[in-house]
C-alpha positions as CSV (number, residue, x, y, z in Angstrom):
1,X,-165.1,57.3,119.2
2,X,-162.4,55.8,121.1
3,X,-160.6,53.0,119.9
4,X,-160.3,50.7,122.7
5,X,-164.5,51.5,122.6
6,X,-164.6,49.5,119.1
7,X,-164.6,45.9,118.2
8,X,-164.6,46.6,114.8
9,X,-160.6,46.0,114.5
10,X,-160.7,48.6,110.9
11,X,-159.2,51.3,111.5
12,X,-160.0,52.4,107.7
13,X,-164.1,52.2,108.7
14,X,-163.4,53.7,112.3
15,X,-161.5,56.8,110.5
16,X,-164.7,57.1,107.8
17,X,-166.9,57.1,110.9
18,X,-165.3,59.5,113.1
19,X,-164.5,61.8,110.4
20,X,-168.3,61.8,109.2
21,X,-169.3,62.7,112.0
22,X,-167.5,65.8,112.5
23,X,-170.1,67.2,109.8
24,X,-172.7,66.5,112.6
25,X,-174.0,69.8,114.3
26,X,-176.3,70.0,117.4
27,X,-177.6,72.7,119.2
28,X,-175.0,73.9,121.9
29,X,-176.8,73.2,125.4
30,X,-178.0,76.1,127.6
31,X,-175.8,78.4,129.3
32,X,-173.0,77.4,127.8
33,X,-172.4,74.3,128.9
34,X,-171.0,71.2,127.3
35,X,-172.4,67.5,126.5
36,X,-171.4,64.2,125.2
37,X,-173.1,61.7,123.4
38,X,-172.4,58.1,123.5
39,X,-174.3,55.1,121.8
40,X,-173.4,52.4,120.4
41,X,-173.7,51.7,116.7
42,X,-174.3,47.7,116.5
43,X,-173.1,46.5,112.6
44,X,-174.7,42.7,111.7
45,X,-172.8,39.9,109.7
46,X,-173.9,41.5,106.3
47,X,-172.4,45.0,106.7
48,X,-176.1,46.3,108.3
49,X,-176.4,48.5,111.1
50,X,-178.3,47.3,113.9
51,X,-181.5,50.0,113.9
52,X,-182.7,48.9,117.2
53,X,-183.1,51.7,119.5
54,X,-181.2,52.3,122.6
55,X,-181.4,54.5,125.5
56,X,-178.8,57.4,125.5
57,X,-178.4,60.0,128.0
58,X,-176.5,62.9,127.6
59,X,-173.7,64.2,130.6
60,X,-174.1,67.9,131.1
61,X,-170.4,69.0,131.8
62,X,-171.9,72.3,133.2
């Protein structure tokens, strides 16, 4: 996550976020390449998180 990404304005809730995510493990892509994920992640008025699904696409940085 990147800060100037975030609307949130917390930087208590970005930490807990970023840092749980680190315990997030996928499958590194083939022959050694590299990729990024980015979505958003959409919180409503009462502390919810948006569930809607987005399109994501992820950047091979072969």
């Amino acid at each position: 996550m990147v800060a100037e990404d975030s609307s949130v304005g917390d930087s208590r809730f970005e930490t807990c976020i970023r840092e749980s995510l680190f315990g997030v493990y996928f499958d590194p892509p083939p022959s050694g390449g590299r990729a990024t994920l980015r979505f958003a992640v959409k919180l409503l008025g009462d502390g919810a998180i948006d569930e809607t699904p987005e399109e994501f696409h992820i950047k091979d940085r072969r």
